[in-house]
Structure formats: C-alpha cells, structure tokens
C-alpha positions as CSV (number, residue, x, y, z in Angstrom):
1,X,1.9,6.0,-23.2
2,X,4.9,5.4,-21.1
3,X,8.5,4.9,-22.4
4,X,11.5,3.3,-20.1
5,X,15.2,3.4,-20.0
6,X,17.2,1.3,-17.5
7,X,20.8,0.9,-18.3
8,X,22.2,-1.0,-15.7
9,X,25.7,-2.7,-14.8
10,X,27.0,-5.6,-12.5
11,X,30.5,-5.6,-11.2
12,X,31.8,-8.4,-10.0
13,X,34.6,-7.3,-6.6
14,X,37.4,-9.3,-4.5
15,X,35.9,-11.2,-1.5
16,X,32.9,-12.7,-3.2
17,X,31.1,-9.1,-3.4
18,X,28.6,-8.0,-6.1
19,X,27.9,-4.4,-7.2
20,X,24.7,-3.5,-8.8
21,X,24.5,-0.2,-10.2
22,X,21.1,0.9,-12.9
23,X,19.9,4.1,-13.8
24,X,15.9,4.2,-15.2
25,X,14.1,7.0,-16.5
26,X,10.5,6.9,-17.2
27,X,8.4,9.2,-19.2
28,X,4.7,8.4,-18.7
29,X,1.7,11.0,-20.4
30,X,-1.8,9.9,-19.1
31,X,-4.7,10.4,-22.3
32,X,-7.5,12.7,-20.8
33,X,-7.8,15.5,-18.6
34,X,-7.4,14.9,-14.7
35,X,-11.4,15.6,-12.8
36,X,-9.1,18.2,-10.2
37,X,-7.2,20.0,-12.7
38,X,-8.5,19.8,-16.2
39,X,-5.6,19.0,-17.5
40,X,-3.7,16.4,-19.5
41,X,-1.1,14.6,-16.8
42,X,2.9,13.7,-17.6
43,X,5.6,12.2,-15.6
44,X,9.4,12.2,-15.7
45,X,10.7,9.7,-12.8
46,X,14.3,9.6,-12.0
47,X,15.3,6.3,-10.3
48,X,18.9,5.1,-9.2
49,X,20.3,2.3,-7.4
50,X,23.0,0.8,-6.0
51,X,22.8,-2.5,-4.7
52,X,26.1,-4.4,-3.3
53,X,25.6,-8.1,-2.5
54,X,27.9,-11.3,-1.7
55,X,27.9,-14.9,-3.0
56,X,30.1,-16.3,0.1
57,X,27.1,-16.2,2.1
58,X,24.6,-17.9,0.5
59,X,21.9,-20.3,2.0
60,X,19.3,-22.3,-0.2
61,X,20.8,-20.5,-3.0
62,X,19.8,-16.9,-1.9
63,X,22.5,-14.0,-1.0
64,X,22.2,-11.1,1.4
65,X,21.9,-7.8,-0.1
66,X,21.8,-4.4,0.8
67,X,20.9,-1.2,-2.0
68,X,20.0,2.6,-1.7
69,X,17.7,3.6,-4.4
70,X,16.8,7.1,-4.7
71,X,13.9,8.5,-6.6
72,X,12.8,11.6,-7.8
73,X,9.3,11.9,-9.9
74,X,8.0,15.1,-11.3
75,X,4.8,15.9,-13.2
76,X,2.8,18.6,-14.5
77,X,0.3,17.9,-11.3
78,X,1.8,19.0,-8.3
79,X,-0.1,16.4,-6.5
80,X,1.8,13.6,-8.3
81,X,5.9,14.8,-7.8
82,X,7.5,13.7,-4.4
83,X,11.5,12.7,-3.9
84,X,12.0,9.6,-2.3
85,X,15.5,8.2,-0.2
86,X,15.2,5.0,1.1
87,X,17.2,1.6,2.0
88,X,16.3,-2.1,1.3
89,X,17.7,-4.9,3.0
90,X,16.8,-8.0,1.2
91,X,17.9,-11.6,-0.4
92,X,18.5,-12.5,-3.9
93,X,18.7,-15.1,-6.3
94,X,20.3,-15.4,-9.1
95,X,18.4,-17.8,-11.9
C-alpha cells in the first residue's frame, strides 16, 4: 500500500520570476516479511522543494530553473532510512 500527500503552491514574483514551493509525504507499508529481517517493512518519506524559475529567459519554450529539495526517509529497516540534501539545475516547460 502506499498513500501520498503533495500540497504544493506557485507564486508568481516581479521580474518575470517563478517560485515553486510543495511539501509531499509518503507513507508506504510493504505486505510480507523482508528475507534479512523477518519483518514486515514501512516508510514515512519527508520531501520538500523549492524551486525558483523565470519566464524572461525562455528559448524554444523552456525556462531555466534552479530548486533545493531535501529529503528525509525513515523506516522500520535501518537499511532503508537515509537523509538526502541536494540541488538541481534544470529547464522547464510549462504545457
């Protein structure tokens, strides 16, 4: 089973500029026990972003964006939990 939640909002700023902020939580339980710990696995990931973009410099219809997600996942296996930082530098398209 696995159950999602991802409010997110997009603010439109001066200068052309585009804020993307979203919040998701997943909850994720796995049906039979693990084969290295006999036990019945669940998850609980944390995952923000905020993502900032800007339609004045578009080309072929795609816009330069930059975003910091940070994620944090913990489970009832210790193998499976880990916190995760990181920053993506990408182009978008709006449909």
């Amino acid at each position: 089973q696995q159950y999602r939640i991802n409010p997110s909002i997009l603010v439109d700023l001066y200068g052309g500029f585009g804020l993307l902020v979203s919040h998701e939580i997943m909850w994720r339980s796995f049906g039979g026990p693990n084969f290295y710990e006999n036990k019945a696995r669940s998850d609980l990931r944390n995952l923000s972003r905020i993502e900032i973009s800007n339609r004045r410099f578009e080309l072929f219809g795609f816009r330069p964006s930059l975003g910091i997600v940070r994620e944090i996942q913990r489970s009832s296996s210790v193998l499976f939990q880990y916190e995760r930082l990181r920053v993506e530098v990408g182009f978008t398209r709006d449909f």
